[in-house]
N, C-alpha and C positions, 0 to 999 in steps of 0.2 A: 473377828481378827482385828485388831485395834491395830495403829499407826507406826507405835512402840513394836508389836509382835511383827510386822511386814520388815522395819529394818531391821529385828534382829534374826531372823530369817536370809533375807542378803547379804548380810554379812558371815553370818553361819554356813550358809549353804552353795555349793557350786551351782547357781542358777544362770542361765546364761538366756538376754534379752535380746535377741536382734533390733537392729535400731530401726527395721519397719514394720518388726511390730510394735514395738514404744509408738510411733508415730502413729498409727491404726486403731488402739485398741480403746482410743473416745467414745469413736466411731461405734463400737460394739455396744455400747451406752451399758457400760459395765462397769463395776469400783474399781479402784485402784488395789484392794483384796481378792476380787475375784480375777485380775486381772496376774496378779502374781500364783495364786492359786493355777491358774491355767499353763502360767510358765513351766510351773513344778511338774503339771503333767506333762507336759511339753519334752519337759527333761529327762522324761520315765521311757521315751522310746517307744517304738507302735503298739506293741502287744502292752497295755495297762492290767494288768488285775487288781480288780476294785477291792481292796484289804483297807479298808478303815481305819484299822489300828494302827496299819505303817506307815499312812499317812498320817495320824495322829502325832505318833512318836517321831516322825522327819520334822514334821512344822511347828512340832512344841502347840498343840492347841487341842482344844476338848472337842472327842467325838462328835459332842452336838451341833459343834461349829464347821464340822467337816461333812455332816451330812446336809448341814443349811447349805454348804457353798456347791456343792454337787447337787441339788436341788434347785435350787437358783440356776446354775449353769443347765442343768435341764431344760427348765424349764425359756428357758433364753433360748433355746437350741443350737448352744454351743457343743454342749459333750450329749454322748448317748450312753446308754447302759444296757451291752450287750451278753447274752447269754450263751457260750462258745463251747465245744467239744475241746477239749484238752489234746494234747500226744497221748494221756493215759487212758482216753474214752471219758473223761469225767469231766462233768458240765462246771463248768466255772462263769465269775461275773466278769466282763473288763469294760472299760472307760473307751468310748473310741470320741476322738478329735477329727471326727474327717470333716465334720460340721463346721468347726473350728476352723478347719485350714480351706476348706473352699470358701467362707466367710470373708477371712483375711487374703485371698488371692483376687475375689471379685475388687476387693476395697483397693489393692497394689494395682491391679487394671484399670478401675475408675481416675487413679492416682497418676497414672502413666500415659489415659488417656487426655485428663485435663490439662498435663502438663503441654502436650502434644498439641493439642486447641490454643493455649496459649503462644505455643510460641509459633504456630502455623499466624496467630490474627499478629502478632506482634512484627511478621515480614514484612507486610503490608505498609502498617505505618515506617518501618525502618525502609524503605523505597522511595513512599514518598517524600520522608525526611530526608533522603539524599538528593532526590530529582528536584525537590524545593516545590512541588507542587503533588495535590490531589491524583490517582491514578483513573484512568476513565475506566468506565463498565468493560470496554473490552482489556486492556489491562489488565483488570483483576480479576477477568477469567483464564489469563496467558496466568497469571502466578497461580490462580487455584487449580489448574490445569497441572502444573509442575507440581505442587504437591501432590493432588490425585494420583499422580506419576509415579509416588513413591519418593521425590527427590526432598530430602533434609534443606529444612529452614538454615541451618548453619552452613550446608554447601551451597543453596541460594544466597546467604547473604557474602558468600566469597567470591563468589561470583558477579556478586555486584558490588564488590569491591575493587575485582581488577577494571570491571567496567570504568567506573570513577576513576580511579588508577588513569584509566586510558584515554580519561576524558568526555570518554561517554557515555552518554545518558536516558537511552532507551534499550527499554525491554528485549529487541529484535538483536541487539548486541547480547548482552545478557542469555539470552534462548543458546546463539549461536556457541556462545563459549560453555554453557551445560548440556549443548549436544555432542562439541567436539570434546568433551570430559566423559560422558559417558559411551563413547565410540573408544575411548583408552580405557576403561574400565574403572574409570576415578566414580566412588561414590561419596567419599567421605572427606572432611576439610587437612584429614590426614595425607592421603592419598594423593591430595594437591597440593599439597608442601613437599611429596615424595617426588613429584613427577619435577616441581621447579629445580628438589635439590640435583635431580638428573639431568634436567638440561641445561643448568648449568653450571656441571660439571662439562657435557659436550662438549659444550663453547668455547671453555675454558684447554679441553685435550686440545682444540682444532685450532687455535690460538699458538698455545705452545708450538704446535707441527708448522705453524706460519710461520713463527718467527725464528728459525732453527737456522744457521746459516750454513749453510751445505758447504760454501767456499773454503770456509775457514777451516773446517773437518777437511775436506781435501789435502791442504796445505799440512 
């Protein structure tokens, strides 16, 4: 399948790419042909039946080129080639991709998790970059402790943002205000712009009720 025959295939054909598999399919250490190839099956929906010919005649390319890419893909142990009872009792061949998609699912969790690592070591230095100094051994088990927890790098670092905000600049502060956050049910940096926009709006009710002049209503 030549360079020429791949674009005029995207452009001929309803193939649709998710953008994490474009991002993934390096990873697969597979062509940029077999990696279209796989789309097209992708596109055929779970049940595949392996007709040679219809795949010939959809992608505009010669049978022998169709059974090198499904051979290859075999052999990669991306697709399988299973042999299924029909509705009619008749034994047919089909294509299955489950190899395929467990493949691409370890790769988005590898993906998900490094993302994860980085921004958990990236807390770290954004603490001390605020504190202006180094955090000691026990310090940086009070934050590995909070992540362990479950608590997001992005609600720790808001959290030590109001710290700053308030002036200050230890940990014990910081703790205190992502207990009293999760004792409200806040997990998330949304959830504490939710909670600010409510209380002060309170403030603002209990303001208005102050300054209300009862006399003048009288009169």
């Amino acid at each position: 399948m030549k360079n020429k025959t791949v674009i005029d295939i995207l452009k001929s054909k309803n193939i649709v790419i998710p953008l994490y598999l474009y991002k993934c399919y390096a990873k697969l250490n597979i062509t940029l042909e077999e990696f279209v190839f796989l789309m097209y099956l992708c596109n055929q929906g779970e049940k595949i039946i392996f007709n040679p010919n219809i795949i010939e005649e959809d992608l505009g390319v010669g049978i022998k080129e169709v059974m090198a890419l499904i051979s290859k893909l075999t052999d990669s142990k991306l697709i399988d080639l299973e042999v299924i009872k029909n509705d009619k009792n008749i034994m047919e061949e089909y294509i299955s991709l489950e190899n395929f998609y467990q493949k691409i699912s370890m790769l988005i969790i590898d993906e998900l998790n490094n993302q994860k690592e980085n921004n958990d070591s990236t807390i770290f230095s954004t603490i001390e970059e605020e504190f202006g100094r180094t955090l000691s051994p026990i310090e940086y088990e009070i934050v590995k402790a909070w992540i362990d927890s479950g608590i997001s790098s992005d609600l720790i670092k808001e959290a030590l943002k109001e710290a700053i905000f308030n002036g200050v600049s230890n940990l014990r502060y910081i703790d205190k205000i992502l207990y009293e956050w999760n004792k409200k049910g806040i997990k998330t940096v949304s959830d504490v712009e939710n909670n600010r926009t409510k209380h002060k709006e309170k403030k603002e009710d209990k303001l208005e009720v102050f300054e209300y002049n009862w006399l003048e209503d009288d009169e």
